[in-house]
N, C-alpha and C positions, 0 to 999 in steps of 0.2 A: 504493500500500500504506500502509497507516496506521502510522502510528508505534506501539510497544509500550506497553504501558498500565504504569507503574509504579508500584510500590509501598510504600509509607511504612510500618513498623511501628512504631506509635509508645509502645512498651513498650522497656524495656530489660532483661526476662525470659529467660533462660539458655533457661527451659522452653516459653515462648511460642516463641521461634526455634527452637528443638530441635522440637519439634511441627510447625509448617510447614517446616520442611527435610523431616520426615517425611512430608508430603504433596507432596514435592516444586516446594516455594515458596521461593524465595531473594527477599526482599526486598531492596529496591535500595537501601531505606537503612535506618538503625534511628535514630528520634526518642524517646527518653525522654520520658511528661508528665509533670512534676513536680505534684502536688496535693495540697490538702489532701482527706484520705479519709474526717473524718471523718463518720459520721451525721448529718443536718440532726435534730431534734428530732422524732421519733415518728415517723420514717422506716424503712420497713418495708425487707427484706435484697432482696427483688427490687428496690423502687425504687431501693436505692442501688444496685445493681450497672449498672442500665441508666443509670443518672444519669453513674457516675464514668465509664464507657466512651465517651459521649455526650460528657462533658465534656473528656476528655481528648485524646481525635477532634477537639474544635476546639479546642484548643489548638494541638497538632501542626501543623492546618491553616493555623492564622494564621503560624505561624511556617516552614513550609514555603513559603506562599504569599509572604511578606515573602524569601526566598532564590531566590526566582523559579524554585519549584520545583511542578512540574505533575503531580500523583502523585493515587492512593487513599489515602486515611488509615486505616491499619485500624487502632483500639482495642481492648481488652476490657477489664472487672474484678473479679476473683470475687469472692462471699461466699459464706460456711460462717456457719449459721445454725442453731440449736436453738429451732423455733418465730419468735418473732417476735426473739430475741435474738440480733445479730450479734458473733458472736466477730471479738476483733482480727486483727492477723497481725504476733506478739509476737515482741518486740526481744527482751523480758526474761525469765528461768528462771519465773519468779511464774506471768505470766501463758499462759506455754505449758502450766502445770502444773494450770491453772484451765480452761484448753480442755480438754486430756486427761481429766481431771477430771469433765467438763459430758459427754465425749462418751462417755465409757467405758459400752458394754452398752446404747446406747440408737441411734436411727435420727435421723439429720440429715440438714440440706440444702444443696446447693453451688449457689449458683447463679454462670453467667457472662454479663455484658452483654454481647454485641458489637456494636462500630460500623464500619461502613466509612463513611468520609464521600467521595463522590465530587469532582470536581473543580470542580462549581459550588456545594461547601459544603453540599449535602444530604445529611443524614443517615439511614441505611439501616440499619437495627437489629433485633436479635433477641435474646432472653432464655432462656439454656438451661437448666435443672432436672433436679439429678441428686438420688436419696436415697440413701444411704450409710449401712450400719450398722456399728457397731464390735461388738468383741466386748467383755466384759468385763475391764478391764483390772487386770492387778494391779498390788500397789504399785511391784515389779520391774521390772515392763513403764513404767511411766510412769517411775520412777528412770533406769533404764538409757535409756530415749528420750531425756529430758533432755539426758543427758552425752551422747549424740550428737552433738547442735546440730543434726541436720537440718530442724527446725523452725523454724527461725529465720526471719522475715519473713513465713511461710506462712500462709494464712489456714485461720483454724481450728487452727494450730499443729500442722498434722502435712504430710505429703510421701507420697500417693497412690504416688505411683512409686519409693519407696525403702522403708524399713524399716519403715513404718507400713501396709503393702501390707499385712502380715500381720495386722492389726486389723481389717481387715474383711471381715464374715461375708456382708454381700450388700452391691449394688450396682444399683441400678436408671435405668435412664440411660446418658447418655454417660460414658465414663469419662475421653475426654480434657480433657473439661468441667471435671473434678476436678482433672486435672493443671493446669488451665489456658486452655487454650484450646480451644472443640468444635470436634472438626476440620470434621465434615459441613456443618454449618451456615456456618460461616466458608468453608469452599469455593466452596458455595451461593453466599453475599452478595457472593464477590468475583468467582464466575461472573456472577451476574446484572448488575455493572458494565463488562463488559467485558474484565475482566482472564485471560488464557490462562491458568487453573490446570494445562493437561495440559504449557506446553511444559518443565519440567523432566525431563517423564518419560520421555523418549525420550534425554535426555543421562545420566539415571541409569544405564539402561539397556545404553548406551554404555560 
């Protein structure tokens, strides 16, 4: 019988784990990658998303590999994008007010890289595209979001699954995409390496 194929998340995302718990995934370990995120110079919102997900997938890798540790590496990294312009995912009141701002009453894009890097360091990737429209927002609506903080770190400066749920009028796409991580596809990528996405489901169950 072979050994169970394990698996690396190498994000330190609340919503990332939250999402595969929901798909019935417990990952065997959780690898933070530290990186710089920002834009390479006239770099478009999908290359960077497959870029930093790729990049962060070997990261993980080397230093997993360096711990003598035999896993899948799964990555992701979203971007929220208006057009060709990549909104941050804002520390500061300014610029979550400038997202808000940019996205209020208009149609955007979320895209998420994911990588799963298997165990001889090849990288397995896919690119998910969600479009998202808000509604128009008044000056209340963006005030009172503000003093929330739910935006805080978020890309595109708002939070799909919490209280900005109600800012939007359509949604075309995956929606876990938005939160984060696309379930479908990440299932997919980590079926297609071997990894038993069913055996959680049966202890859930349980």
């Amino acid at each position: 019988m072979e050994d169970k194929v394990k698996l690396v998340l190498a994000s330190g995302s609340p919503r990332r784990l939250a999402l595969l718990n929901q798909a019935g995934i417990e990952p065997d370990l959780l690898m933070p990658a530290e990186l710089d995120e920002t834009p390479e110079r006239g770099e478009l919102p999908r290359r960077l998303a497959q870029r930093l997900a790729e990049e962060k997938a070997r990261l993980v890798a080397g230093r997993a590999r360096e711990a003598g540790i035999e896993a899948l590496i799964l990555a992701a990294d979203t971007v929220v994008a208006v057009g060709r312009r990549i909104l941050p995912k804002p520390e500061l009141t300014a610029e979550a007010d400038a997202c808000l701002r940019l996205l209020s009453g208009r149609t955007h894009r979320v895209y998420t890289g994911i990588c799963v890097m298997d165990r001889k360091r090849r990288a397995h990737t896919r690119l998910v595209e969600t479009r998202v429209r808000f509604k128009r927002l008044s000056r209340d609506d963006v005030a009172d979001y503000l003093a929330c903080g739910e935006w805080r770190g978020k890309a595109g400066g708002y939070a799909i699954q919490g209280i900005a749920g109600a800012f939007v009028l359509k949604l075309v796409g995956s929606y876990t995409n938005v939160v984060g991580l696309p379930l479908a596809e990440t299932v997919g990528l980590l079926a297609g390496e071997g990894y038993d996405v069913r055996a959680g489901w049966v202890e859930r169950a349980a």
